[in-house]
KERO-840617 format. One record per residue: y, z, x of N, C-alpha, C, O, CB in turn; residue in three letters. Coordinates in Angstrom, 2 decimals. Atoms other than C-alpha are relative to their C-alpha. Glycine has a CB too. Example, Ala and Ser with C-alpha at 12.3 -4.5 7.8 and 13.67 -1.06 7.14 Angstrom:
{n_v:-1.19	n_w:0.00	n_u:0.89	ca_v:-4.50	ca_w:7.80	ca_u:12.30	c_v:1.20	c_w:0.00	c_u:0.90	o_v:1.18	o_w:0.66	o_u:1.94	cb_v:0.03	cb_w:1.25	cb_u:-0.99	code:ALA}
{n_v:-1.19	n_w:-0.06	n_u:-0.82	ca_v:-1.06	ca_w:7.14	ca_u:13.67	c_v:1.09	c_w:0.73	c_u:-0.77	o_v:2.20	o_w:0.90	o_u:-0.26	cb_v:0.46	cb_w:-1.42	cb_u:0.41	code:SER}
//
This chain:
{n_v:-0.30	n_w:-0.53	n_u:1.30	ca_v:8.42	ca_w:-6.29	ca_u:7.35	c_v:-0.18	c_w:1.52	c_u:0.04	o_v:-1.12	o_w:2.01	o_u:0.67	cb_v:-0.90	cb_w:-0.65	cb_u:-1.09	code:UNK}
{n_v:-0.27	n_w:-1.36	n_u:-0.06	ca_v:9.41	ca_w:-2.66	ca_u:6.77	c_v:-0.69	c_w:0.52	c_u:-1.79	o_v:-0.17	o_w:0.47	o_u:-2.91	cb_v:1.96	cb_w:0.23	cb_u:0.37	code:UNK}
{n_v:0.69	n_w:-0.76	n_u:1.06	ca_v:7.07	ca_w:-1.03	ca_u:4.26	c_v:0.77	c_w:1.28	c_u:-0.84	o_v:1.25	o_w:1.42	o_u:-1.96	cb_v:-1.23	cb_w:0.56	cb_u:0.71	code:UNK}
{n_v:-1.10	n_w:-1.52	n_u:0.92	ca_v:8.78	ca_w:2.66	ca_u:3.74	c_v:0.77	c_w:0.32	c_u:1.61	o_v:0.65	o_w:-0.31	o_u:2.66	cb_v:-1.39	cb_w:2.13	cb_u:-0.92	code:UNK}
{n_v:-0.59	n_w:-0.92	n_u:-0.93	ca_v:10.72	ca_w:4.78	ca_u:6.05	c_v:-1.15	c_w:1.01	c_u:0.88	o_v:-1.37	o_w:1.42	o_u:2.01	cb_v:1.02	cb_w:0.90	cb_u:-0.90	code:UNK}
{n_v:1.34	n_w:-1.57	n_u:-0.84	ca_v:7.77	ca_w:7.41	ca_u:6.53	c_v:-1.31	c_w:-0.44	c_u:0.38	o_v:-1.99	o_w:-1.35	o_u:-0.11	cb_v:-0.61	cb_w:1.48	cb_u:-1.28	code:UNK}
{n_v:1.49	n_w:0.21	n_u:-0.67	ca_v:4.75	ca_w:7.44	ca_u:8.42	c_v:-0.94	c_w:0.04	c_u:-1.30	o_v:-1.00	o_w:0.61	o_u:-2.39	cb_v:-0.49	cb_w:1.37	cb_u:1.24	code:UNK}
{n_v:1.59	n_w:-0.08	n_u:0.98	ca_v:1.44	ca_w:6.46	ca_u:7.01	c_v:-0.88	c_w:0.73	c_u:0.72	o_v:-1.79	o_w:1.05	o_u:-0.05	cb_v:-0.89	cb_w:-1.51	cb_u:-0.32	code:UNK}
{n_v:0.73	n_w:-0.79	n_u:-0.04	ca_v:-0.45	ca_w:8.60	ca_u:9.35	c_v:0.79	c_w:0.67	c_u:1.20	o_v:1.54	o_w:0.11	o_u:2.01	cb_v:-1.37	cb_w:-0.44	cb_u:0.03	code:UNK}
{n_v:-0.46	n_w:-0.50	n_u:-1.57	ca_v:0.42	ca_w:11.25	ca_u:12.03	c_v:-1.21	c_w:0.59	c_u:0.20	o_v:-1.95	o_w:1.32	o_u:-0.45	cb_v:1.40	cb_w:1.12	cb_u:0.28	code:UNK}
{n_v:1.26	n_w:-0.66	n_u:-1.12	ca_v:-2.06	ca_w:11.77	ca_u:14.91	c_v:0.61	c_w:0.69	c_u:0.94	o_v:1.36	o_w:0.02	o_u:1.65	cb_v:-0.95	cb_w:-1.08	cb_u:0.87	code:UNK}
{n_v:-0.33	n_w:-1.42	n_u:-0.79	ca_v:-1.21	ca_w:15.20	ca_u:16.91	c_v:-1.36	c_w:0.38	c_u:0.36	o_v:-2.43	o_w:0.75	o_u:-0.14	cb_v:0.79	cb_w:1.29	cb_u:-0.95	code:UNK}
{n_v:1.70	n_w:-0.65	n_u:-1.09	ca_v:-3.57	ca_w:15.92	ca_u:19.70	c_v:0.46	c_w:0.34	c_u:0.73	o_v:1.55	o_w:-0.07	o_u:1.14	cb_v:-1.29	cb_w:-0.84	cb_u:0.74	code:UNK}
{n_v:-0.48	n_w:-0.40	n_u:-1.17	ca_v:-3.52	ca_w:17.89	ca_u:22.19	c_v:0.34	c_w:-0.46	c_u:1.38	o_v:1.28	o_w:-1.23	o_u:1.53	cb_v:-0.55	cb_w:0.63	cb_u:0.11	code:UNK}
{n_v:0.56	n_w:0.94	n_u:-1.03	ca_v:-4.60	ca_w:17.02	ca_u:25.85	c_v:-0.88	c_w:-1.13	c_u:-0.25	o_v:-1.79	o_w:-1.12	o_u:-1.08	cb_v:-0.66	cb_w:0.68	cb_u:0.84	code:UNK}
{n_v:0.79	n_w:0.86	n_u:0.49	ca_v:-5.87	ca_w:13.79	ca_u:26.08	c_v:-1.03	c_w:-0.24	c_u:1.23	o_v:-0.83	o_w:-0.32	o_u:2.45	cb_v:0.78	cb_w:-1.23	cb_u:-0.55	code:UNK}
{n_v:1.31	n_w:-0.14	n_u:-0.97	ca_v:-9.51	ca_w:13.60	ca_u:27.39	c_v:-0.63	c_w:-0.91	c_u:-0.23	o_v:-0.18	o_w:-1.42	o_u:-1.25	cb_v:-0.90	cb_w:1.11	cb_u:-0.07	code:UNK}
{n_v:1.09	n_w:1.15	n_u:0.03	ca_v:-12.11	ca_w:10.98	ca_u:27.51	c_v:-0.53	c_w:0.28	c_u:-1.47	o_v:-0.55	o_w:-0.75	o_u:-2.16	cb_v:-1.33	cb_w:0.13	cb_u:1.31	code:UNK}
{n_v:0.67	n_w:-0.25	n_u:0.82	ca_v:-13.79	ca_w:12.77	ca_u:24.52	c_v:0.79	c_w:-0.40	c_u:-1.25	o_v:0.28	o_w:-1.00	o_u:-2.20	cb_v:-0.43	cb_w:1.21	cb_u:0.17	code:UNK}
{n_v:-0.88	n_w:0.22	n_u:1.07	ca_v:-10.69	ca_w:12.58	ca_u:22.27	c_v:1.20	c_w:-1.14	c_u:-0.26	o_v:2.29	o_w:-1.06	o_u:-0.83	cb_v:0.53	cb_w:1.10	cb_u:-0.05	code:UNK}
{n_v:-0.67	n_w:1.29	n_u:0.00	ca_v:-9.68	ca_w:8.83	ca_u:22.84	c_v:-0.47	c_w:-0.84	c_u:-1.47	o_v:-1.58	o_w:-0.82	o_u:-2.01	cb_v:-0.48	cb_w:-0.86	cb_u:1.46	code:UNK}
{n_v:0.00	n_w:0.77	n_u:1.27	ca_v:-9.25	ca_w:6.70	ca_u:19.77	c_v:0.02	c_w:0.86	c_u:-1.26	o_v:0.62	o_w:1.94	o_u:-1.30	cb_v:-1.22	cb_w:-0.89	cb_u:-0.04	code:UNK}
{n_v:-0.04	n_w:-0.85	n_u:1.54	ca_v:-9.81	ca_w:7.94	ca_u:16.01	c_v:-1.51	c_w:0.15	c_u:-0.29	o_v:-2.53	o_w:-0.51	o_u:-0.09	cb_v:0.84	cb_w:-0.97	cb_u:-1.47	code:UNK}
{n_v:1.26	n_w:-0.20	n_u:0.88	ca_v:-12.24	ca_w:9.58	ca_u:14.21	c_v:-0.53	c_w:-0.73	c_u:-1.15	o_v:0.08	o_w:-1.59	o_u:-1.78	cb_v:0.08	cb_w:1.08	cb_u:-0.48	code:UNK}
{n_v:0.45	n_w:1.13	n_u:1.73	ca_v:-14.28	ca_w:8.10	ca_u:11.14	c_v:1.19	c_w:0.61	c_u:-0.66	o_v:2.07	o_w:-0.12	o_u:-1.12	cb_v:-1.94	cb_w:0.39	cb_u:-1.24	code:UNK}
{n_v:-0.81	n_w:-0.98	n_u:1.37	ca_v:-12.22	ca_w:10.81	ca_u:9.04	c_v:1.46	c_w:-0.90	c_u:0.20	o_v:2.20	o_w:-1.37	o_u:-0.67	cb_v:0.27	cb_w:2.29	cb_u:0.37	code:UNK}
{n_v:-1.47	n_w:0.24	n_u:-0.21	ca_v:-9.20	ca_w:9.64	ca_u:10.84	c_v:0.54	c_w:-1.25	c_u:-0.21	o_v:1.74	o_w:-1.40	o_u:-0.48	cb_v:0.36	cb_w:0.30	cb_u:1.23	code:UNK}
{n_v:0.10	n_w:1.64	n_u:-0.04	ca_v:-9.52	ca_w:5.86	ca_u:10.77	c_v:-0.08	c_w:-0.38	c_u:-1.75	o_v:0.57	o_w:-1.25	o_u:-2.33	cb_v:-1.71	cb_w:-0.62	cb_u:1.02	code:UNK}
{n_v:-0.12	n_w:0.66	n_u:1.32	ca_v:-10.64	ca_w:5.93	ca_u:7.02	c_v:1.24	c_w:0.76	c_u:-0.56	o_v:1.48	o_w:0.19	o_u:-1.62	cb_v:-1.41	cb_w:0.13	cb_u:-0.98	code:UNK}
{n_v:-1.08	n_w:-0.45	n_u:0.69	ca_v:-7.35	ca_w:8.20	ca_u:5.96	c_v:1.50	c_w:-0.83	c_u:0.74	o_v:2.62	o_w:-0.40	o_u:0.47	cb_v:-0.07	cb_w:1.78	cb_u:0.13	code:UNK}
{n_v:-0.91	n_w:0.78	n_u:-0.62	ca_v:-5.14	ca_w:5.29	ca_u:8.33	c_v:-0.20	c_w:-1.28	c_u:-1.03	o_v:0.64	o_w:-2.06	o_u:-1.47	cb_v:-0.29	cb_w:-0.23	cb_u:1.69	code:UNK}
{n_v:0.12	n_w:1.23	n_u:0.51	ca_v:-7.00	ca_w:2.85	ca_u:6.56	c_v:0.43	c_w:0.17	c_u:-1.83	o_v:1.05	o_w:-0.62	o_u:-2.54	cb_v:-1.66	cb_w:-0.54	cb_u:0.40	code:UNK}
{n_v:-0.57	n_w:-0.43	n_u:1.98	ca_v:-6.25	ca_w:4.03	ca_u:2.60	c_v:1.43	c_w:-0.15	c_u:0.18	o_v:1.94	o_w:-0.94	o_u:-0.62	cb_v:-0.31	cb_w:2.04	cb_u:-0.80	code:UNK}
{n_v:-1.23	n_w:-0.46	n_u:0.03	ca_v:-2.72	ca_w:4.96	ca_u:3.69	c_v:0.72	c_w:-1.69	c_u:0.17	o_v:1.66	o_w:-2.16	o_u:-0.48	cb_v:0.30	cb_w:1.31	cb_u:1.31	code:UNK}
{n_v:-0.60	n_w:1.60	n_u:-0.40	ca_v:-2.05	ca_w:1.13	ca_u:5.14	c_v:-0.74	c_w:-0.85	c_u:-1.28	o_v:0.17	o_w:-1.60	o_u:-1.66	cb_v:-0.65	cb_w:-0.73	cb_u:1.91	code:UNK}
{n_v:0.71	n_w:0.69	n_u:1.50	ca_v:-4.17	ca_w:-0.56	ca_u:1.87	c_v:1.47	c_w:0.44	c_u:-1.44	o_v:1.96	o_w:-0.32	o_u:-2.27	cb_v:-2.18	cb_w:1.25	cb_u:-0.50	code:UNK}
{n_v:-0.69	n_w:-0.47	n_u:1.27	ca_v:-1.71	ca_w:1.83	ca_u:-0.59	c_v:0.74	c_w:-0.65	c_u:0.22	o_v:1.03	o_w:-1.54	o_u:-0.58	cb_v:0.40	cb_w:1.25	cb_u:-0.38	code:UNK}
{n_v:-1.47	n_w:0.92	n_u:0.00	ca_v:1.19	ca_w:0.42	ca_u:0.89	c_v:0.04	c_w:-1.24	c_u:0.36	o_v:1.19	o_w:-1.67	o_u:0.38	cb_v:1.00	cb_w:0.45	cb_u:0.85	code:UNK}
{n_v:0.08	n_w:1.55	n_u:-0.05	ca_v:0.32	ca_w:-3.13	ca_u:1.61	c_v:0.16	c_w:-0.56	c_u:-1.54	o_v:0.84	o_w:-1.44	o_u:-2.07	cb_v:-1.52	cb_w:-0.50	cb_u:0.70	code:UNK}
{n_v:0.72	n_w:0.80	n_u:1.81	ca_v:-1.28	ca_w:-3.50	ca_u:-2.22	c_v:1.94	c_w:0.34	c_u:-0.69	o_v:2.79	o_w:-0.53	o_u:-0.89	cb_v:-2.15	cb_w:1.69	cb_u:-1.42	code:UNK}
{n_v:-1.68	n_w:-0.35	n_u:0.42	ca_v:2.42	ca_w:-1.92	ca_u:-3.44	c_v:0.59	c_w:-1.12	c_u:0.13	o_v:0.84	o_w:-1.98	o_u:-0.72	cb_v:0.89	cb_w:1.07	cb_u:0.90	code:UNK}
{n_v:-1.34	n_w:1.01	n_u:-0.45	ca_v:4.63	ca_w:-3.99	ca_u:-1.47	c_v:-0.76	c_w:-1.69	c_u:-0.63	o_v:-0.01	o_w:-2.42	o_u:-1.28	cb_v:0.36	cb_w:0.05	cb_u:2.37	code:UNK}
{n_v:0.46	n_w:1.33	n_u:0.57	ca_v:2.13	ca_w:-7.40	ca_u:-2.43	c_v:0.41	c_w:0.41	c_u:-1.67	o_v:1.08	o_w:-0.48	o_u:-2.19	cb_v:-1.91	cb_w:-0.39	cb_u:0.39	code:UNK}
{n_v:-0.06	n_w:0.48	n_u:0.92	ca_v:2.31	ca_w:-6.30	ca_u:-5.94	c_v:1.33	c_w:-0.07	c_u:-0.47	o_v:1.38	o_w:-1.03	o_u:-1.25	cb_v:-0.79	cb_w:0.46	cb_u:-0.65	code:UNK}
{n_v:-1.41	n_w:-0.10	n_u:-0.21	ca_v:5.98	ca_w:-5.81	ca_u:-6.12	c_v:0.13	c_w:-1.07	c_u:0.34	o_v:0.44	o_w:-1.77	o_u:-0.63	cb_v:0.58	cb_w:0.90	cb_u:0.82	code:UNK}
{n_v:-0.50	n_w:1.54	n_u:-0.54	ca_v:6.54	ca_w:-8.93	ca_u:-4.43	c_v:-0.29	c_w:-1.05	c_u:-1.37	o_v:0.37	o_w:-1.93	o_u:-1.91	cb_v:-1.12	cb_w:-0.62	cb_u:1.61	code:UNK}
{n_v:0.28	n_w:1.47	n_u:0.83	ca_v:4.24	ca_w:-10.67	ca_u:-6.92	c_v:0.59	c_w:0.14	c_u:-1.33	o_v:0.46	o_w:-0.87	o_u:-2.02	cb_v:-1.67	cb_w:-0.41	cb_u:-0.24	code:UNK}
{n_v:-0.40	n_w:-0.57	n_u:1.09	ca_v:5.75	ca_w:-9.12	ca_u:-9.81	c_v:1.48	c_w:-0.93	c_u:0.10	o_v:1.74	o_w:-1.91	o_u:-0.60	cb_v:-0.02	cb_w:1.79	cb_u:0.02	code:UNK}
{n_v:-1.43	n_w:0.61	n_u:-0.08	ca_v:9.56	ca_w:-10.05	ca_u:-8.51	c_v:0.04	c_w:-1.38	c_u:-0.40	o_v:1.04	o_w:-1.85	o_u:-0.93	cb_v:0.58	cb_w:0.08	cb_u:1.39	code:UNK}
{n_v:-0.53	n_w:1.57	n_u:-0.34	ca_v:8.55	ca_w:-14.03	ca_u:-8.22	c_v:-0.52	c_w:-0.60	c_u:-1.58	o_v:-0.52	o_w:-1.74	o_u:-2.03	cb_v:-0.98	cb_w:-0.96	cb_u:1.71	code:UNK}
{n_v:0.47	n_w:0.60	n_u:1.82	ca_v:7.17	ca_w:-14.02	ca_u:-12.16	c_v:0.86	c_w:0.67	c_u:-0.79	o_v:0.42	o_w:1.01	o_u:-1.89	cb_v:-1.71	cb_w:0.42	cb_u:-0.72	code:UNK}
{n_v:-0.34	n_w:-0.56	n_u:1.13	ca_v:9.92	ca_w:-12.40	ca_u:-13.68	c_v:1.02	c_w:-0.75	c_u:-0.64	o_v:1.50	o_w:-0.42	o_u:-1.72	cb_v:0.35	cb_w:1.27	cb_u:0.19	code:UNK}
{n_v:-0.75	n_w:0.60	n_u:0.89	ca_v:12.20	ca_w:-15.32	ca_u:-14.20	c_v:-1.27	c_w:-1.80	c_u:-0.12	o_v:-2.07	o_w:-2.49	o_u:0.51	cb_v:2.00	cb_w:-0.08	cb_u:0.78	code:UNK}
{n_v:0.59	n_w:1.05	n_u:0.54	ca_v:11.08	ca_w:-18.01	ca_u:-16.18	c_v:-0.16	c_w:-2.07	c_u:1.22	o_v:0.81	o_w:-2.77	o_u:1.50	cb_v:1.17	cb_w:0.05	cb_u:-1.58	code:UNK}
{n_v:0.54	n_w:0.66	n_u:-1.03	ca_v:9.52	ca_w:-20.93	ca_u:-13.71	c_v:0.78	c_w:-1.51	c_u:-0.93	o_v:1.21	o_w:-2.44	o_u:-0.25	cb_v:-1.99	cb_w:0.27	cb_u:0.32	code:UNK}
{n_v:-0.60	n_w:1.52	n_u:0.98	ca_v:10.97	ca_w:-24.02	ca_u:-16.80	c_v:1.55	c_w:0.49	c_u:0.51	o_v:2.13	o_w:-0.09	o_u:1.42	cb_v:-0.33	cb_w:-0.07	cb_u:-2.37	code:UNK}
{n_v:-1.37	n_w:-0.11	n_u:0.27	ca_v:14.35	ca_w:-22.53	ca_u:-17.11	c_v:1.08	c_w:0.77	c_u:0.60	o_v:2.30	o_w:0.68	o_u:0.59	cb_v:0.04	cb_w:0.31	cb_u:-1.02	code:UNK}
{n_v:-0.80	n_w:-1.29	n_u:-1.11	ca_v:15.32	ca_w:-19.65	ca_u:-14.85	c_v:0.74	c_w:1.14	c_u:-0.85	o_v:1.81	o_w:1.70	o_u:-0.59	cb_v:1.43	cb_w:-0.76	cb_u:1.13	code:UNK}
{n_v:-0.63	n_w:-1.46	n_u:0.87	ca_v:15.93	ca_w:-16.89	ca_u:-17.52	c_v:-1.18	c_w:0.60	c_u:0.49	o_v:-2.26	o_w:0.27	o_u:0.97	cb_v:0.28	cb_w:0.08	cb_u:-1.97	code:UNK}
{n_v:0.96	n_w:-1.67	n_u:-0.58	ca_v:14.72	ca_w:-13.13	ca_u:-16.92	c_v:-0.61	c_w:-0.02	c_u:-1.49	o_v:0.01	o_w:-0.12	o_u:-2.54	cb_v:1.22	cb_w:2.00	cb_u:0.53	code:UNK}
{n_v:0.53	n_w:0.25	n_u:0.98	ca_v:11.76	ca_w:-13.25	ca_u:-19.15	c_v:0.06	c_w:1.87	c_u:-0.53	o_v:0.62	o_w:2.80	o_u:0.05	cb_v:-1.48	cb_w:-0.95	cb_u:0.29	code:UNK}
{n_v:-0.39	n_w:-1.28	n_u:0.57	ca_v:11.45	ca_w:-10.09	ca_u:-21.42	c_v:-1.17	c_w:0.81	c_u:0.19	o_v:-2.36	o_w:0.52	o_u:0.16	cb_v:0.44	cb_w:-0.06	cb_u:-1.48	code:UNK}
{n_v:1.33	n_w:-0.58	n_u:-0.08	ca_v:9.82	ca_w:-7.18	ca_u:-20.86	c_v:-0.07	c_w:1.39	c_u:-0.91	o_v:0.89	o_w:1.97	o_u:-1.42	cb_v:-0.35	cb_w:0.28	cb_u:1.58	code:UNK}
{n_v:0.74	n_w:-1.05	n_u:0.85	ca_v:7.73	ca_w:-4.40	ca_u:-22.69	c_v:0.45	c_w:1.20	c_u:0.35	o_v:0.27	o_w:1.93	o_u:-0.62	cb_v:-1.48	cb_w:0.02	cb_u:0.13	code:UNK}
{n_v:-0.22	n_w:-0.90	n_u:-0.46	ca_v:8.86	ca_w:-1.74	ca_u:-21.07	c_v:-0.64	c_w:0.64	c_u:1.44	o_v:-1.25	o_w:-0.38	o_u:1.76	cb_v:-0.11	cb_w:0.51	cb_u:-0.92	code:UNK}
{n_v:0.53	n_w:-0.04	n_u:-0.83	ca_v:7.45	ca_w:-0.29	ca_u:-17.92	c_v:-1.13	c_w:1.05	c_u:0.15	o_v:-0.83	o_w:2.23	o_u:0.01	cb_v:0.83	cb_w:-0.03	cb_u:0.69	code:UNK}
{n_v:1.13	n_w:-0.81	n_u:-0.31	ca_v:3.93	ca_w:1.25	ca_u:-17.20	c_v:-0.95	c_w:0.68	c_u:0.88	o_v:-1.82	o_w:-0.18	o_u:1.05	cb_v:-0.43	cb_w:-0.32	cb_u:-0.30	code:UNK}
{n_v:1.07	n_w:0.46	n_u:-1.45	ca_v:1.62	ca_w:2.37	ca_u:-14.30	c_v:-1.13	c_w:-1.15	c_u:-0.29	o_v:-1.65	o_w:-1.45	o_u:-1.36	cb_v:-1.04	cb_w:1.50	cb_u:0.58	code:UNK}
{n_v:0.68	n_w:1.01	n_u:0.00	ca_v:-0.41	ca_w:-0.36	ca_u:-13.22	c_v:-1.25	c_w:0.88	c_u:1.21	o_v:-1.11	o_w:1.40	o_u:2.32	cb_v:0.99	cb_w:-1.53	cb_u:0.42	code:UNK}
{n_v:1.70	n_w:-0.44	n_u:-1.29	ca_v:-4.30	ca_w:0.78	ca_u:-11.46	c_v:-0.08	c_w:-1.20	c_u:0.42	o_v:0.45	o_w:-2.14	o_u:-0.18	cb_v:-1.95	cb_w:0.55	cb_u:-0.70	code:UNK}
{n_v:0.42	n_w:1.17	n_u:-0.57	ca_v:-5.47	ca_w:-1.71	ca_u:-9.37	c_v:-1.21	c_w:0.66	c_u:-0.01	o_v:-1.08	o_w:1.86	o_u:0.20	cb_v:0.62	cb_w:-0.62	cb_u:1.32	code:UNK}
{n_v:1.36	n_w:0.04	n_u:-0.90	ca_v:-9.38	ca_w:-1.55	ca_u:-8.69	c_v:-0.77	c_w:-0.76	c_u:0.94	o_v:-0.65	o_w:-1.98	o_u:1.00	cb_v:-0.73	cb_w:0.04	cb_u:-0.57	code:UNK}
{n_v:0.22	n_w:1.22	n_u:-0.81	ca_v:-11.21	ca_w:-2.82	ca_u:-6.15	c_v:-1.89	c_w:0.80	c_u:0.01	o_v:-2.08	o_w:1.82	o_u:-0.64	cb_v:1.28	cb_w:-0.23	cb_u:1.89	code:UNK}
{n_v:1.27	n_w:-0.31	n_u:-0.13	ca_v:-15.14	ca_w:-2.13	ca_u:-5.48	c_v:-0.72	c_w:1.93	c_u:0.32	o_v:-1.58	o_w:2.70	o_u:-0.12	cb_v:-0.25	cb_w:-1.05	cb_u:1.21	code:UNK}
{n_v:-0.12	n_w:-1.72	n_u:-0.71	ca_v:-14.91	ca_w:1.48	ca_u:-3.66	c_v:0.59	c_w:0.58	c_u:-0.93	o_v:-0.12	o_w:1.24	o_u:-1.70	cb_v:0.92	cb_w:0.36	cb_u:1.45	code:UNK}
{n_v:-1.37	n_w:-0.63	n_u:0.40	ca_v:-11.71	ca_w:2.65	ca_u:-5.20	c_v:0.65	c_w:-0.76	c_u:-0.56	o_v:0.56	o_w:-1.96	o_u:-0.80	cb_v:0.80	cb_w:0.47	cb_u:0.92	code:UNK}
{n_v:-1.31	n_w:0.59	n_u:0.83	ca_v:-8.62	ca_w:2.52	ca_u:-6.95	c_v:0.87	c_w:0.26	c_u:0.50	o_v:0.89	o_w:1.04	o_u:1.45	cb_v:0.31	cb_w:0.33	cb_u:-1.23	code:UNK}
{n_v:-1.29	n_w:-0.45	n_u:-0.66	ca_v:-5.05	ca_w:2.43	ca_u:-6.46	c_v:1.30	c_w:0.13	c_u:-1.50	o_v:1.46	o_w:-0.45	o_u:-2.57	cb_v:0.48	cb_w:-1.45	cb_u:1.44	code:UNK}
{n_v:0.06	n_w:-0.81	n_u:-0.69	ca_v:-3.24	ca_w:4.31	ca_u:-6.63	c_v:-1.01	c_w:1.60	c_u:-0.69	o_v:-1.49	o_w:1.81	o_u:-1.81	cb_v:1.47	cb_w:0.03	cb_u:0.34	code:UNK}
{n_v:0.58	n_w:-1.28	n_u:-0.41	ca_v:-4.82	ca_w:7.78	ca_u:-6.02	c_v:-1.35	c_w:-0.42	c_u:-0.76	o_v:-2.31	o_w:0.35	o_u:-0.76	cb_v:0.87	cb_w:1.53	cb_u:-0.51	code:UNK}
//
């Protein structure tokens, strides 16, 4: 499954040395937010699409108009 077009993180390093193998904390927790934003998106989008017609009858149920939606979770929120 294809999330977006654009990178969720770019890692640019120079030479690579024993010292500068793998990710940093900094780097690992701004891979890990970036892959959470767009997972939680694409799940809620998904779950949104499979409740919008009626499950008895198969009409597009009506809606209010459209709003941002926060998600929270214990740490943080989404988005930003």
């Amino acid at each position: 499954m294809v999330l977006a077009d654009d990178a969720v993180f770019d890692l640019a390093r120079g030479e690579a040395w024993l010292e500068t193998l793998g990710l940093t904390l900094a780097e690992a927790k701004q891979l890990l937010r970036a892959t959470q934003e767009r997972l939680l998106a694409a799940q809620a989008a998904a779950q949104l699409a499979g409740q919008r017609n009626c499950q008895d009858c198969g009409r597009v149920r009506g809606s209010k108009g459209v709003m941002p939606v926060r998600f929270r979770a214990l740490l943080q929120s989404w988005p930003g």
